[in-house]
C-alpha positions as a printed Julia matrix, in Angstrom:
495×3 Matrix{Float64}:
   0.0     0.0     0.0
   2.57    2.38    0.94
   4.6     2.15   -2.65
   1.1     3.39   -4.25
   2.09    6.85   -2.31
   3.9     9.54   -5.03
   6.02   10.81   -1.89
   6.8     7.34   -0.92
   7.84    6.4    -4.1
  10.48    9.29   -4.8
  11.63    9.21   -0.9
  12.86    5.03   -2.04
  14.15    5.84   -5.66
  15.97    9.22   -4.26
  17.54    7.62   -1.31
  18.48    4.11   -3.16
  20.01    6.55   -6.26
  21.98    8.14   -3.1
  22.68    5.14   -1.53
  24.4     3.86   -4.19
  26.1     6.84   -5.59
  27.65    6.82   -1.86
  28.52    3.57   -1.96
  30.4     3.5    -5.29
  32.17    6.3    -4.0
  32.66    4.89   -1.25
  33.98    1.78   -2.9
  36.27    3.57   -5.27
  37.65    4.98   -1.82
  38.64    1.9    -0.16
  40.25    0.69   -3.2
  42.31    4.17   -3.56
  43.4     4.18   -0.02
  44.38    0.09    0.01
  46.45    0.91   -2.88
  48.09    3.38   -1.22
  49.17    1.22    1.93
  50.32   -1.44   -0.37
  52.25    1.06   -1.9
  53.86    2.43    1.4
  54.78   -1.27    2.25
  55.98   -1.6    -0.77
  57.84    1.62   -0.46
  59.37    0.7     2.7
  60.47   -2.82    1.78
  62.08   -1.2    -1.12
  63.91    1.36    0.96
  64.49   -1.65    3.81
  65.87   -3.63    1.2
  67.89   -0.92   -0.47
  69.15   -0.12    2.98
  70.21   -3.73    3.62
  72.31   -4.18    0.41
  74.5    -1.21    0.79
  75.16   -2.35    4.31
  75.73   -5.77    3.16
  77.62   -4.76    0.3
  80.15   -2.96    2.5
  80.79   -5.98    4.86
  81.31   -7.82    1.93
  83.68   -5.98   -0.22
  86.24   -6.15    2.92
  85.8    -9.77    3.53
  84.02   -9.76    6.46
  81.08  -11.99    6.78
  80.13  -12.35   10.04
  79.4    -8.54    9.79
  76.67   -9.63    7.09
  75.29  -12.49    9.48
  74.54   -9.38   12.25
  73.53   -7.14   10.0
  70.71   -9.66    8.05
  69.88  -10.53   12.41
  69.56   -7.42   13.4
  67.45   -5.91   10.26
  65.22   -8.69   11.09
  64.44   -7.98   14.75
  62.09   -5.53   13.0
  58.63   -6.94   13.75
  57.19   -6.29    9.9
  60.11   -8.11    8.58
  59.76  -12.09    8.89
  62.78  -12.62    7.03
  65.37  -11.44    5.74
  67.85  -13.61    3.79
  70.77  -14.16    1.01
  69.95  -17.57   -0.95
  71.9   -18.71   -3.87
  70.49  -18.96   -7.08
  70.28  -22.93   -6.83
  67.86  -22.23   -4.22
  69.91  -22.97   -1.04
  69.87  -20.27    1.92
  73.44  -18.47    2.5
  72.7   -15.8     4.94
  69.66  -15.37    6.79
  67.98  -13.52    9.79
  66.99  -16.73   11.01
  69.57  -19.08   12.02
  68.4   -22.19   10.98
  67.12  -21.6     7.61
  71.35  -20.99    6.23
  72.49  -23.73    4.99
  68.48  -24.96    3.96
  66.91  -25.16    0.9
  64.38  -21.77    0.37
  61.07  -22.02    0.71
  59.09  -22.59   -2.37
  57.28  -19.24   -2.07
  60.62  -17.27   -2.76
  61.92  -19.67   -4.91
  59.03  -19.27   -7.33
  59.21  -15.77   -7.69
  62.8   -16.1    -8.39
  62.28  -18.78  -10.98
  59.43  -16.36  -12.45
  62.09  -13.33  -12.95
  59.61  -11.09  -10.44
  61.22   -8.8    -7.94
  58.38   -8.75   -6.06
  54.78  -10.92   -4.96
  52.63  -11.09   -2.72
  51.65  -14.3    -1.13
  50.26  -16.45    2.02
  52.9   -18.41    4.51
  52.16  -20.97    6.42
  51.92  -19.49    9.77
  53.1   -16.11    8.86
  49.97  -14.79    6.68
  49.86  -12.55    4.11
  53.99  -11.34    3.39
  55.03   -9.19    0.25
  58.05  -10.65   -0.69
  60.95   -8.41   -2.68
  64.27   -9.49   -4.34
  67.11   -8.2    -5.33
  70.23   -9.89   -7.0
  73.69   -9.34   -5.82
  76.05   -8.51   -8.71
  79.81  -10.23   -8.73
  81.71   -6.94   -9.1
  85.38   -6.31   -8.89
  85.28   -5.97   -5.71
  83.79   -9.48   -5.62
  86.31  -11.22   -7.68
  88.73  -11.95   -4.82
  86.23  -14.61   -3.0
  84.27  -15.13   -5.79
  85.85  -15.28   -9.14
  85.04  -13.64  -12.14
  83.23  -16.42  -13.59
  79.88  -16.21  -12.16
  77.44  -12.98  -12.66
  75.15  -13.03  -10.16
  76.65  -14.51   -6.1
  73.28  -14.68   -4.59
  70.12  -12.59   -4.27
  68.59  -10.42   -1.04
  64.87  -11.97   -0.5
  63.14   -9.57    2.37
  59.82  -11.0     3.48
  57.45   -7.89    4.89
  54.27   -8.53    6.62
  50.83   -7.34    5.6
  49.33   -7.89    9.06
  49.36   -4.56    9.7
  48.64   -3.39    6.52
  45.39   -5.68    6.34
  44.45   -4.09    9.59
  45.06   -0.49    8.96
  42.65   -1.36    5.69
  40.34   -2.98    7.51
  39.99   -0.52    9.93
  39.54    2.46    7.35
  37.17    0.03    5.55
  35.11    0.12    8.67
  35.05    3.67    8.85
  34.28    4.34    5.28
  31.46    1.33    6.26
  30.03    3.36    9.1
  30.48    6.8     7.96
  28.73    5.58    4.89
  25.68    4.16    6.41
  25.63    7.24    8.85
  25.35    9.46    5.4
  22.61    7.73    3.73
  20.51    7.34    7.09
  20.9    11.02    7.61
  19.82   11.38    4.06
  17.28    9.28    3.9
  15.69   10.8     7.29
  15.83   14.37    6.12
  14.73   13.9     2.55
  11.11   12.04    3.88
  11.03   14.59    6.66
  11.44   17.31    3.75
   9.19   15.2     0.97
   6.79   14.76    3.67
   6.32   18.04    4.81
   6.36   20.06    1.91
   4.9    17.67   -0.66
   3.17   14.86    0.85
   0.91   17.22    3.32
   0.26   19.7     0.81
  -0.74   16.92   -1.87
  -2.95   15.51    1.24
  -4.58   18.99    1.66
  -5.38   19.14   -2.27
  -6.27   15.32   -2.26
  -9.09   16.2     0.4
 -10.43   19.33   -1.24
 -10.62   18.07   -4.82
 -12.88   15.26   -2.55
 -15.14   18.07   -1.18
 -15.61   19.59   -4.09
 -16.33   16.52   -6.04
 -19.15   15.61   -3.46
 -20.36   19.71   -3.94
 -18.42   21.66   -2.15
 -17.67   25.28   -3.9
 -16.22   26.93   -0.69
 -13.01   25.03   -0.42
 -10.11   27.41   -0.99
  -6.22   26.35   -0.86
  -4.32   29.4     0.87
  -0.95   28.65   -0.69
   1.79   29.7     1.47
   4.68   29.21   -0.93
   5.77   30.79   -4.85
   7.08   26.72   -5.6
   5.7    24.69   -7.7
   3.0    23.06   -4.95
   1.96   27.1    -3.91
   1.22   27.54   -7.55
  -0.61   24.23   -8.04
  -2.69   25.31   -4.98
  -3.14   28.32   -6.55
  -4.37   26.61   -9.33
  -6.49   24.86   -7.94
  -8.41   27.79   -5.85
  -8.84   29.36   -9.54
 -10.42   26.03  -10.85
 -12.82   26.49   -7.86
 -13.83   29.75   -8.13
 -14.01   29.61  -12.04
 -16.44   26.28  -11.49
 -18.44   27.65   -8.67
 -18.95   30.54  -10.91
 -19.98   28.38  -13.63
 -21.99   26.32  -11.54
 -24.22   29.51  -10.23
 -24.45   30.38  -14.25
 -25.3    26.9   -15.11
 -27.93   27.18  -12.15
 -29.63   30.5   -13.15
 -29.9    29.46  -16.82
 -31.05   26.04  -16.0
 -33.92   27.91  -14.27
 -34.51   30.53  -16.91
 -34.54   27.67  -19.26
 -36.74   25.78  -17.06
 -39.41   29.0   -16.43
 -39.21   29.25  -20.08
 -40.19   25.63  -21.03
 -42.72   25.72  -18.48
 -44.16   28.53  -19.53
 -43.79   27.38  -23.9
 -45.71   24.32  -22.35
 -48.56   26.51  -20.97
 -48.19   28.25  -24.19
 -48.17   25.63  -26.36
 -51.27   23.8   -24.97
 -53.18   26.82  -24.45
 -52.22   27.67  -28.41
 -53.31   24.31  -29.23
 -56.79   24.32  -27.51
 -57.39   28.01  -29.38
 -56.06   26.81  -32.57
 -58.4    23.47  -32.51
 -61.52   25.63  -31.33
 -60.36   28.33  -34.49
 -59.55   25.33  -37.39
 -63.48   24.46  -37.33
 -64.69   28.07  -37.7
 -62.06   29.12  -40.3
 -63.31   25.89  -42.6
 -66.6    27.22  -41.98
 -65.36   31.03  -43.16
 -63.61   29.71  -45.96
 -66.12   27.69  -47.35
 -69.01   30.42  -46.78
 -66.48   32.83  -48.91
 -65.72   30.64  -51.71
 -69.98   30.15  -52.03
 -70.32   34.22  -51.88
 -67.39   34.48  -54.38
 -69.42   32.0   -57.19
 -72.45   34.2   -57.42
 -69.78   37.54  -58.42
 -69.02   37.61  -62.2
 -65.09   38.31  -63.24
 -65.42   41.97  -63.82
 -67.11   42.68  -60.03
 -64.99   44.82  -58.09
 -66.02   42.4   -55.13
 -64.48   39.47  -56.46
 -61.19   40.93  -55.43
 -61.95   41.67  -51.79
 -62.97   38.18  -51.88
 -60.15   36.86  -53.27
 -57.98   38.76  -50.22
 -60.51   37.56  -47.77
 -59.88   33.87  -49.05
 -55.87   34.52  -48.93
 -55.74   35.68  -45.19
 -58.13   32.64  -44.22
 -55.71   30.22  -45.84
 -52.61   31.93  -44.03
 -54.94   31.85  -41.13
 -55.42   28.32  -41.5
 -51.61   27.42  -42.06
 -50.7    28.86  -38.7
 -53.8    27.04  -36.68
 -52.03   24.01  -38.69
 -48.65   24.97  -37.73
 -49.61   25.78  -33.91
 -51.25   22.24  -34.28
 -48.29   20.28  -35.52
 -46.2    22.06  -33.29
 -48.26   21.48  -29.96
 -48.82   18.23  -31.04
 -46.09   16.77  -33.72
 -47.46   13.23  -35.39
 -44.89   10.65  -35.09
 -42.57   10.16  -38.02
 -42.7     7.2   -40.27
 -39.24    6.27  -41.49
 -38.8     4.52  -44.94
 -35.62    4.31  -46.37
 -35.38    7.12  -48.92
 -33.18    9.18  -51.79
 -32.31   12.6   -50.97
 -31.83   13.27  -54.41
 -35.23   12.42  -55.58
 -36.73   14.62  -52.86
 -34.34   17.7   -53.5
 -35.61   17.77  -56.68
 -39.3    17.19  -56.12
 -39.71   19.91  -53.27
 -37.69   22.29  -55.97
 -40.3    21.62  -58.25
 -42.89   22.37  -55.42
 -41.08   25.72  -54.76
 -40.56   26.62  -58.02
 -44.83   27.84  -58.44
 -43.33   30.44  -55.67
 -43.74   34.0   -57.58
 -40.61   34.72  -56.18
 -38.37   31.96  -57.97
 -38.71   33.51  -61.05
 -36.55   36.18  -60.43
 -33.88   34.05  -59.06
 -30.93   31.65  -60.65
 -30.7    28.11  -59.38
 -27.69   26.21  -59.14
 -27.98   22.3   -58.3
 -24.68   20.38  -57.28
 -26.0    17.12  -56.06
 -23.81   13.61  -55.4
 -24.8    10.78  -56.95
 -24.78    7.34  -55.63
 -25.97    8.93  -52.35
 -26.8     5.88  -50.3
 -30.47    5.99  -49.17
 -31.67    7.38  -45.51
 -33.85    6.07  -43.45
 -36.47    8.95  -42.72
 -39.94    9.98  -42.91
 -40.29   11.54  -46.66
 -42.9    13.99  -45.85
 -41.04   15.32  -43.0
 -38.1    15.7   -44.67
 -39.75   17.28  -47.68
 -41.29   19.83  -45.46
 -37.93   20.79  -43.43
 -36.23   21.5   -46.85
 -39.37   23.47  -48.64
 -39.58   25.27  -45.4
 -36.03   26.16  -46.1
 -36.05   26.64  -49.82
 -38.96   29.26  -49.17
 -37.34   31.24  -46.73
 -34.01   31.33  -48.89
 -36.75   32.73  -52.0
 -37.86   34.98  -49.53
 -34.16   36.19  -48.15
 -34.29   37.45  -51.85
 -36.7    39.27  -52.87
 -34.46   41.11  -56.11
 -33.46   38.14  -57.05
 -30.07   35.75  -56.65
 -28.58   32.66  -56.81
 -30.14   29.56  -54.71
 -27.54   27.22  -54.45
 -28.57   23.73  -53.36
 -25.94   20.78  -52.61
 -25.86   17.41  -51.26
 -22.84   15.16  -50.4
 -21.82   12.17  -48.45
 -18.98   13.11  -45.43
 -17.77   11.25  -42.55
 -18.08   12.5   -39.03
 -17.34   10.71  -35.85
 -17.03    7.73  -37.47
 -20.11    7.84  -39.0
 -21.41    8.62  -42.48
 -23.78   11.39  -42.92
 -25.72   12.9   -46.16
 -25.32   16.78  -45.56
 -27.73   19.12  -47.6
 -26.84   22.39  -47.83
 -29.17   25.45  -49.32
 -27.43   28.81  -49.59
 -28.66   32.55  -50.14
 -27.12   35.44  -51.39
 -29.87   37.6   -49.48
 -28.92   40.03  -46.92
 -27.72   37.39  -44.53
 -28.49   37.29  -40.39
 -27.37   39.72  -37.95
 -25.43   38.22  -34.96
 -27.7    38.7   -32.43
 -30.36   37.36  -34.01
 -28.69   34.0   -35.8
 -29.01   32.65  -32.32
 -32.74   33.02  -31.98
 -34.14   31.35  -35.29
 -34.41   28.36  -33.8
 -36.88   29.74  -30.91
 -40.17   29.07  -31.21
 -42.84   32.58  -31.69
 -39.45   34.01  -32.53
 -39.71   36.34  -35.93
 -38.78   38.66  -38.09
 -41.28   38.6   -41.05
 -44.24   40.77  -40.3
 -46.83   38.32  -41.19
 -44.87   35.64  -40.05
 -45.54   33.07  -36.65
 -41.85   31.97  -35.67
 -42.76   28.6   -35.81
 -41.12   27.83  -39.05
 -37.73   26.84  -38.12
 -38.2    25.29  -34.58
 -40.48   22.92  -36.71
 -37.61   22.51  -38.86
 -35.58   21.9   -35.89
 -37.75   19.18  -34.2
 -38.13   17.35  -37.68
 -34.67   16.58  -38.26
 -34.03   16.25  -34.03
 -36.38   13.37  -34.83
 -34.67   12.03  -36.58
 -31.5    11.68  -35.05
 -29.97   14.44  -37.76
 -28.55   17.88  -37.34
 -29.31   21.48  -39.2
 -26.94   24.4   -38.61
 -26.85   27.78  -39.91
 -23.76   30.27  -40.69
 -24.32   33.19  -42.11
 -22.53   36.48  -42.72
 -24.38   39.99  -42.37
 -25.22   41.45  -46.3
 -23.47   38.12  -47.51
 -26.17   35.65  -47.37
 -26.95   32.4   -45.36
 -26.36   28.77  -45.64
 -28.77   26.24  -44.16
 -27.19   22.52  -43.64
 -29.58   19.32  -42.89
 -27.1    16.44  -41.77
 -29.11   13.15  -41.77
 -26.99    9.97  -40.74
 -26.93    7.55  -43.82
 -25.94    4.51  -41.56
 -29.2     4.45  -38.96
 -30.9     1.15  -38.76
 -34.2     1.22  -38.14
 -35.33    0.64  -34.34
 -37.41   -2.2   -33.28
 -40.89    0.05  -33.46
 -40.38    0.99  -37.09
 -40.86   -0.35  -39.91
 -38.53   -1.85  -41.77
């Protein structure tokens, strides 16, 4: 549970990368400073040795031997020394700190090194331990010739044996320091990097842990106080300007959600109140209508009546298509989804639209796809959303202009989609009203009931499509119907 923590986490990588950064130094350091006490044994056995042969070397040149014998004792009273001796090349022992060796055949130790042409090794004695061993051959010079001849080179070669003992334990003792100065280091480390992780990372993140908990339960109020300019006083900082910019949002969403609320409630009340007047007005206006057209048969051509008559019959059939509209509206019949070609209706409701007065006066342009794979929608509905739109394009032009309709097949989301588009070159939307159209009641024709596009807008929400609308002030408007061309029908409709 505890390696799930962040802090946790980086308090064990940080200390283990220290630990062993320590440690290799430290490593490296024991090695350095055991090389340099086997070179100062080294050194001194050299100089020892050195020392030795020009004492030796003296005794010798006048003869006297038994000089040689006290000198090689008394060199190796020295307790580092464990021997000290002159051997002849055949491996028998001529002069020697220790009595009874001269006269003996040389240990093997000493003889291999000899044999090997080293002048010095280090190696293990039987009951003297660890003992760096240095040679040095003794020249026949001149001097030499009177006891010795001229014959031979080399009379016999200096072996020193120097214990390590001490050595080892001046290395193992700075090995143990380095050991426990080491793991003193990395514990002091190690305790002040968690006391520092955890008290100025792992509390804050704690602190901002438990508030992003409040305020996912609710909570708006919660506020950070950063104390610090680091990187966790600016995160807390952060976060108290998420807060306040959601609990603003959520007080916007919350007054909106009630306009919008007060506003459906009150379309509702609309809406069935418009429906009861429009049903109680369809009956009468049939009546009107019919009543007129009898009155209108009994006028000749050339009565001036007839054409009051005429307007009476015109405002009782614009009557009659907003107590429809209000109807539909109120009360929308349920759509009846066949699978269909956009093509073929495009260019059926253009031929509706085209007995418009106003078409004549304008230039159509028709770009559609073919091989546009068929939709599954109600035809009707569909024909009505784009005559509704084709008419108020005619009408965004009343001097005339080019109507250009479109249809292609894009991809979206991963989904196909047959997109209709029907552009204007009228005087285009302003701004602040291209966000309205959509509103039901909402207007600006003067004999018009703002019901136009919001049907529109439930038609293709039906049926699981979208419609959009850009448009430029003085540079017309463009109307797009997206209807998905992959929808299968559901299990209550038809196939």
């Amino acid at each position: 549970m505890a390696f799930k923590s962040l802090t946790t986490r980086v308090i064990i990588i940080t200390i283990s990368l220290l630990a062993f950064g320590i440690s290799v130094y430290t490593y490296l350091n024991l090695k350095r400073e055991q090389v340099q006490l086997i070179n100062a044994a080294r050194e001194s056995t050299d100089l020892l040795l050195n020392t030795i042969e020009r004492s030796i070397y003296s005794s010798m040149r006048i003869g006297n031997t038994e000089d040689t014998r006290a000198i090689l004792e008394m060199v190796g009273q020295n307790r580092r020394l464990v021997g000290v001796r002159i051997f002849h090349p055949h491996g028998m022992v001529l002069k020697s700190s220790i009595p009874g060796e001269v006269g003996g055949v040389l240990n093997s130790a000493d003889y291999q090194l000899f044999l090997k042409g080293k002048k010095e090794g280090i190696y293990n004695l039987d009951g003297q331990g660890e003992v760096l061993i240095m040679q040095k051959p003794i020249y026949n010079d001149e001097s030499c010739h009177i006891c010795h001849g001229d014959k031979i080179r080399i009379i016999g070669i200096l072996d020193v044996n120097y214990s390590l003992q001490e050595t080892r334990m001046r290395m193992w003792e700075a090995t143990r320091l380095f050991i426990l100065s080491t793991a003193a280091i990395i514990c002091f480390l190690a305790i002040t990097i968690s006391l520092v992780m955890l008290k100025f990372v792992k509390k804050p993140l704690n602190r901002i842990t438990e508030n992003m908990a409040r305020v996912e339960q609710g909570d708006m109020s919660v506020r950070m106080q950063p104390v610090g300019e680091d990187e966790v006083g600016r995160l807390m900082a952060g976060f108290d300007s998420m807060v306040e910019r959601l609990d603003n949002a959520k007080r916007e969403l919350e007054q909106l959600h009630f306009q919008q609320m007060e506003r459906a409630d009150r379309l509702a009340s609309v809406g069935e109140m418009a429906a009861g007047i429009a049903h109680e007005i369809k009956n009468p206006l049939t009546g009107i209508a019919a009543a007129i057209t009898i009155i209108k048969d009994d006028f000749t051509a050339t009565d001036p009546r007839t054409e009051i008559v005429n307007e009476v019959l015109e405002q009782v059939k614009r009557l009659d298509k907003t107590v429809n509209d209000l109807l539909f509206f109120g009360k929308p019949s349920p759509p009846e989804p066949t699978y269909a070609d956009l093509n073929a209706l495009l260019k059926k409701t253009l031929m509706f639209a085209s007995q418009h007065r106003g078409v004549k006066n304008i230039e159509k342009r028709i770009e559609l796809q073919d091989d546009l794979p068929p939709v599954f929608v109600d035809g009707k509905q569909i024909q009505q959303v784009l005559l509704n739109l084709i008419l108020n394009a005619v009408q965004a032009m009343p001097d005339g202009g080019l109507l250009t309709i479109t249809s292609e097949l894009v991809e979206r989301d991963g989904m196909k989609w047959v997109r209709i588009s029907i552009a204007d070159t009228g005087k285009g939307i302003p701004p602040l009203i291209l966000g309205k159209i959509f509103t039901p009641f909402f207007t600006t024709k003067a004999q018009g009931t703002g019901l136009g596009l919001a049907i529109c807008h439930k038609l293709v929400t039906q049926h699981q499509g979208t419609i959009d609308v850009t448009s430029e002030d003085g540079s017309g408007t463009v109307f797009t119907v997206s209807l998905p061309a992959d929808r299968l029908p559901d299990a209550s409709e038809p196939a």
